[in-house]
C-alpha positions in Angstrom: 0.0 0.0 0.0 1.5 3.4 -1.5 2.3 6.5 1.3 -0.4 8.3 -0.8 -3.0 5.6 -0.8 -2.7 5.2 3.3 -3.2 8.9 3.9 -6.6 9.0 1.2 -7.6 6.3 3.3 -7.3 7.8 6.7 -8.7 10.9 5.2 -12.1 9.4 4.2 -12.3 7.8 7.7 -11.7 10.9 9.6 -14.7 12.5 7.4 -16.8 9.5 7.9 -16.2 9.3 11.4 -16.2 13.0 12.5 -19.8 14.0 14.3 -21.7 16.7 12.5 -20.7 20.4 13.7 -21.1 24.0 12.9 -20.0 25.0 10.1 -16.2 26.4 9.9 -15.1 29.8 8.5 -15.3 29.0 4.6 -17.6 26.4 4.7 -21.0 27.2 2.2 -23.8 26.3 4.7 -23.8 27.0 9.0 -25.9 24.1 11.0 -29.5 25.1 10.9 -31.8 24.4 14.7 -34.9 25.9 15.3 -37.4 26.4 18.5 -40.3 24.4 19.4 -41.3 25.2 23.0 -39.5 24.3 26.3 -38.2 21.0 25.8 -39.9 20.2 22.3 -37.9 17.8 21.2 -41.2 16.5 18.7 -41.3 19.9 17.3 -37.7 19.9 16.7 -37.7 16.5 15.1 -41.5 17.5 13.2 -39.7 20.5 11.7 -36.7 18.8 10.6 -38.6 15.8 9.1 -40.5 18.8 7.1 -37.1 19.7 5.7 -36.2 16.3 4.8 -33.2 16.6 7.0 -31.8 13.5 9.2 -31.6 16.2 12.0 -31.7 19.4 12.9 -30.2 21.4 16.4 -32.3 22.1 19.2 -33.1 26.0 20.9 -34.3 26.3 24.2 -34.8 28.7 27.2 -34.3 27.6 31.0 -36.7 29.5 32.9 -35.9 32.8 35.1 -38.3 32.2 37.1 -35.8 31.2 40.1 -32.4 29.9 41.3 -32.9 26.7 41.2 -34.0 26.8 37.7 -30.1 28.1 36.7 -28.3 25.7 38.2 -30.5 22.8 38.3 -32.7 22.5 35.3 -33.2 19.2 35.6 -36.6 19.1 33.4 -34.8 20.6 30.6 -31.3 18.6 31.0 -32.6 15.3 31.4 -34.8 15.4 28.1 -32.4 16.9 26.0 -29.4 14.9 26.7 -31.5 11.7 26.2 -32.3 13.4 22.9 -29.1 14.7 22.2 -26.9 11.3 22.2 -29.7 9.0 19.9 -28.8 10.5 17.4 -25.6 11.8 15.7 -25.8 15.4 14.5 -28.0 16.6 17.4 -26.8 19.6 19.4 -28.7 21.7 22.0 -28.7 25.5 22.0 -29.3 26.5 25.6 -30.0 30.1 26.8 -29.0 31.1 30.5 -31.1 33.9 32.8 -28.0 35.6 34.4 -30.3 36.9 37.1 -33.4 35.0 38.6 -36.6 37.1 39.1 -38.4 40.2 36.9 -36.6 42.3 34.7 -37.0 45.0 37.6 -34.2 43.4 39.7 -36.2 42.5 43.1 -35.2 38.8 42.8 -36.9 35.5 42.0 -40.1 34.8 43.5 -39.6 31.3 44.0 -37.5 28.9 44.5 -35.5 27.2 47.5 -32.5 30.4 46.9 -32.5 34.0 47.5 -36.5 34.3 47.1 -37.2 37.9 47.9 -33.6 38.9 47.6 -32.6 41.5 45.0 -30.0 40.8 42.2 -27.8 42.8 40.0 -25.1 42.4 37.6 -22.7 43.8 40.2 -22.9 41.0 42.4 -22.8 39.1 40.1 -19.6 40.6 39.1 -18.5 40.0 43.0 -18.9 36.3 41.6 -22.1 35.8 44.2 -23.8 33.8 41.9 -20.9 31.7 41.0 -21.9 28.5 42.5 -25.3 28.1 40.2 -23.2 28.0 37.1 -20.9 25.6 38.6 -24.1 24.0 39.6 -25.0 23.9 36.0 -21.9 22.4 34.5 -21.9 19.9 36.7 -25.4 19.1 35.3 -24.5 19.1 31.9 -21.7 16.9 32.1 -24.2 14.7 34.4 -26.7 14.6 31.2 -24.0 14.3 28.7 -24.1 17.7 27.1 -20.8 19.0 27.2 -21.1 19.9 23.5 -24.1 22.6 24.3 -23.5 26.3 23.3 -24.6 28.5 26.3 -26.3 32.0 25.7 -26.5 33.3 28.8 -28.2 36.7 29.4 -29.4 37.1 25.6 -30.8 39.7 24.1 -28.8 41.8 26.6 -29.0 45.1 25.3 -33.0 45.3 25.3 -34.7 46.4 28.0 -37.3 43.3 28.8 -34.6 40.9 31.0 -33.1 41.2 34.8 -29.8 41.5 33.2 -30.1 44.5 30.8 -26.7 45.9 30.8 -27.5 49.7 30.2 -24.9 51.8 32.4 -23.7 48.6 33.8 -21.3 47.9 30.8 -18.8 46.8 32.6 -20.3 45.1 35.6 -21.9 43.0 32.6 -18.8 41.8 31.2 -17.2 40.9 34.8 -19.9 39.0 35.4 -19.9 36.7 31.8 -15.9 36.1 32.9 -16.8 34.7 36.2 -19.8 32.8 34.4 -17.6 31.5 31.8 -14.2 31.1 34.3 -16.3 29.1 36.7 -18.0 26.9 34.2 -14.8 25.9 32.0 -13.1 25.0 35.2 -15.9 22.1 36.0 -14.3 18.5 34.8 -15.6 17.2 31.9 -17.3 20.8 31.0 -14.0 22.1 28.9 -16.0 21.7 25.4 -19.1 23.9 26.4 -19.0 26.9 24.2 -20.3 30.3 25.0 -22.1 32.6 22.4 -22.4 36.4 23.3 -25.9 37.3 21.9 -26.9 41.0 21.7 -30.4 41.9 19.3 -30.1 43.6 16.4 -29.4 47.2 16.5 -28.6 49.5 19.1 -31.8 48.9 21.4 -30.8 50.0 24.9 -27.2 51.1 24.3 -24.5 50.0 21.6 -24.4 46.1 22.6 -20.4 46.1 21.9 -19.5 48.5 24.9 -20.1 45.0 26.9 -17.5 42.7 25.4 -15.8 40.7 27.8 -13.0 39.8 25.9 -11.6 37.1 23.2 -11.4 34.8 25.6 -14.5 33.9 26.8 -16.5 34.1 24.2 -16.5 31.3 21.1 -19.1 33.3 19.2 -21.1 36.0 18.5 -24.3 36.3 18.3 -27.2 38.1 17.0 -31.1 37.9 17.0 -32.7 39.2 13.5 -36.5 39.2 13.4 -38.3 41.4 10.6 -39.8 44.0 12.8 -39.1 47.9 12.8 -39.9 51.4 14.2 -38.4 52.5 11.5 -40.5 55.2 9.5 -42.1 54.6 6.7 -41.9 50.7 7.0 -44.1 48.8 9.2 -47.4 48.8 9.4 -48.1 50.1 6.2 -51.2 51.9 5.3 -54.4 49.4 4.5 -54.6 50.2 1.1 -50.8 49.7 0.1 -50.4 47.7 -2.7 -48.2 43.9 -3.1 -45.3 46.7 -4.9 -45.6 49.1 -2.5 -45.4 46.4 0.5 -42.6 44.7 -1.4 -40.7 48.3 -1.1 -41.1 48.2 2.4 -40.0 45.1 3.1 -37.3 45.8 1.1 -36.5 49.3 3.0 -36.5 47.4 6.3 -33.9 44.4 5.1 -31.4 47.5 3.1 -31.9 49.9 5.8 -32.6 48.4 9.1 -31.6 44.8 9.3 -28.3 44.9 7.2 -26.9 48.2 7.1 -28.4 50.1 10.4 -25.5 51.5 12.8 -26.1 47.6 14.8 -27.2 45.5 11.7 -26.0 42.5 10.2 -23.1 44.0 8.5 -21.8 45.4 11.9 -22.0 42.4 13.8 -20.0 40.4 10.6 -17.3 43.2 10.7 -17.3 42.7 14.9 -17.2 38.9 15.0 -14.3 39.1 12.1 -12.2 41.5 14.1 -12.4 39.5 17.1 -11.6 36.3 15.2 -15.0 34.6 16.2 -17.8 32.7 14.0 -21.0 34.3 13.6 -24.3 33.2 15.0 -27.6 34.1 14.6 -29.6 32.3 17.3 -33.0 33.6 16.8 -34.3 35.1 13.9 -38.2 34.7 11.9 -40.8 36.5 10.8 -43.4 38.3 12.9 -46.6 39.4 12.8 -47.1 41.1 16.1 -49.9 43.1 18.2 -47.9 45.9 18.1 -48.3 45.6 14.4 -44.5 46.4 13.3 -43.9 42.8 12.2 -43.7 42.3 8.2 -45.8 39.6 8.1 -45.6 36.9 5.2 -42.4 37.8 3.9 -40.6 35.8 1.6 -38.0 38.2 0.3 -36.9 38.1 3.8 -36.2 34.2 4.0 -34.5 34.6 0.5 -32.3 37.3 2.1 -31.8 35.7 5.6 -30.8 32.3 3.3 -28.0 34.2 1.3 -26.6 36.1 4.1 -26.5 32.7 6.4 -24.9 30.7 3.2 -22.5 33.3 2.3 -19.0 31.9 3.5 -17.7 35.6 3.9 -19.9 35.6 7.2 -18.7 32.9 8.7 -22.0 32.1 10.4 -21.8 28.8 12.0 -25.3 28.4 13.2 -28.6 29.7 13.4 -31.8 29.0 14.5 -35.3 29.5 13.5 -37.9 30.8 16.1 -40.8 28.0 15.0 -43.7 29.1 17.2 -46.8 31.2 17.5 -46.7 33.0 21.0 -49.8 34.7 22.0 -48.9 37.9 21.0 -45.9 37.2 18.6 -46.6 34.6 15.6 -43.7 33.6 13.9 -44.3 29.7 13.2 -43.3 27.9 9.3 -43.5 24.3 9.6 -46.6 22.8 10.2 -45.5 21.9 14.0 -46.7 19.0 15.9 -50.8 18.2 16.4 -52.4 17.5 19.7 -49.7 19.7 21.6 -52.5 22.8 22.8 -50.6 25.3 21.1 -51.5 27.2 17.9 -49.5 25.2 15.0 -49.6 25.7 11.7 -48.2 29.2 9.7 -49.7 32.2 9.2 -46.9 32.7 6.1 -47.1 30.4 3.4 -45.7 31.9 0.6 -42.7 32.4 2.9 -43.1 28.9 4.2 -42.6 27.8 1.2 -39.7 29.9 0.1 -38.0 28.4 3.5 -38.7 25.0 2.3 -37.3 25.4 -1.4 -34.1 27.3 0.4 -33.6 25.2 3.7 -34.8 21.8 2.8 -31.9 18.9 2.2 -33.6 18.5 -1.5 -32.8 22.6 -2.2 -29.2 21.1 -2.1 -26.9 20.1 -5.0 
């Protein structure tokens, strides 16, 4: 057997063997997950089988609700990781409350820990709440998830969690090191990964002010959903017609979702500068109460698709939000019958543009 022939050999086993992952800087498509409610492991599975794909990656939320959900969140670990090993090419997306209780600071509620007792990012920063995320790591090496990707306190720069960061810049990003020193020194917990996830645009205050450094984060993150305040967009008058709603949705992806101050072409530039992949955790359609959704949308799936598969961004995952909340609808696949929830789209022209882009059969 030839020097050349041995190496091909080991080459093709080391592809057939190596477990699906993100996708690396240069490679043409990032690994695609979506949401399905709190430990929806059928409507994960429901929305990949849609696609035709063996398997997609799993989003979901522990609750805030208390202490005791951060560091054991034993109803979410224990189904995921039984989900996550079946199967090769599974991975779970998990995002982490930073601080337990309502977004106006006075602590969780319930719980067995610190019920009644205010929190803040400066304690935090004091490493107070250190042991629940060694608590955690424990747990996800207990359930065999050491290959998770953290998001803890997403969304960071908006207004609506306990751990908005406005004015408390740097508090914030003590805090993530202690999360993130405290979690990686666990054993068996060295392969977690950490994604720092602002929302698009400059919300609250320039998201970027609370970097914690290269070193504790393995990528960044942003949330894209097709709403805007942004005049002369959304809603648009009732008598508007499809070209004069296709301008608009236009307008919003040129002027507010790509190219504002925070937009997508920001966060590229930031994640390339700091030598990190790019995520994009959340993103979907909306049609919201509040009426600044763009409803069925497909030029926004086609542009979402081409931005994602565009190796220049160096996105390595993202993740579809697949639901209808009460006031929020944002669901594409069909879902899963009999769960009590509304299923079903309220999109489908851009259901089916997702399916032609996303689905295994779109491929060459």
């Amino acid at each position: 057997m030839t020097a050349l022939f041995r190496r091909s050999i080991l080459c093709f086993l080391t592809l057939l063997l190596s477990p699906v992952r993100a996708a690396e800087p240069g490679a043409t498509e990032p690994a695609l997950g979506t949401y399905h409610w709190p430990n929806g492991t059928a409507g994960v599975d429901a929305f990949a089988a849609w696609l035709g794909r063996p398997s997609v990656w799993a989003l979901d939320f522990i609750g805030g609700e208390s202490w005791d959900n951060v560091g054991w969140p034993t109803w979410w670990l224990e189904t995921w990781g039984k989900w996550v090993n079946v199967q090769p090419g599974r991975r779970l997306v998990l995002a982490v409350p930073i601080l337990a209780g309502p977004p106006d600071g006075s602590g969780p509620k319930q719980g067995g820990k610190g019920v009644g007792e205010p929190v803040s990012l400066e304690k935090g920063a004091h490493g107070d709440y250190n042991a629940y995320f060694h608590d955690l790591a424990e747990n996800l090496v207990r359930y065999k998830l050491t290959n998770t990707i953290l998001r803890p306190a997403w969304e960071f720069n908006g207004g609506w969690y306990a751990w908005h960061a406005k004015g408390r810049t740097e508090a914030f990003a003590e805090y993530w090191r202690q999360i993130v020193a405290t979690m990686r020194a666990v054993p068996g917990a060295e392969h977690l990964k950490f994604c720092w996830n602002p929302t698009l645009g400059d919300q609250d205050f320039p998201a970027d002010q609370a970097w914690p450094g290269d070193a504790f984060v393995d990528f960044v993150g942003v949330d894209v959903y097709d709403e805007t305040w942004s005049a002369d967009t959304y809603p648009w008058p009732a008598n508007a017609t499809a070209a004069e709603i296709e301008a608009r949705h236009r307008k919003v992806w040129d002027e507010w979702i790509l190219n504002s101050a925070r937009g997508l072409t920001f966060w590229t530039k930031f994640a390339r500068e700091h030598s990190k992949p790019l995520a994009v955790p959340e993103w979907g359609l909306n049609h919201a109460d509040h009426g600044h959704g763009g409803l069925d949308n497909p030029y926004f799936i086609e542009q979402m698709h081409t931005f994602l598969n565009d190796p220049a961004n160096h996105v390595a995952f993202q993740c579809y939000f697949d639901i209808n909340e009460s006031d929020h609808r944002h669901q594409l696949s069909p879902g899963v019958a009999g769960t009590g929830k509304k299923e079903g789209t309220e999109f489908p022209r851009s259901a089916a543009k997702f399916r032609e882009l996303f689905s295994v059969t779109a491929k060459p």
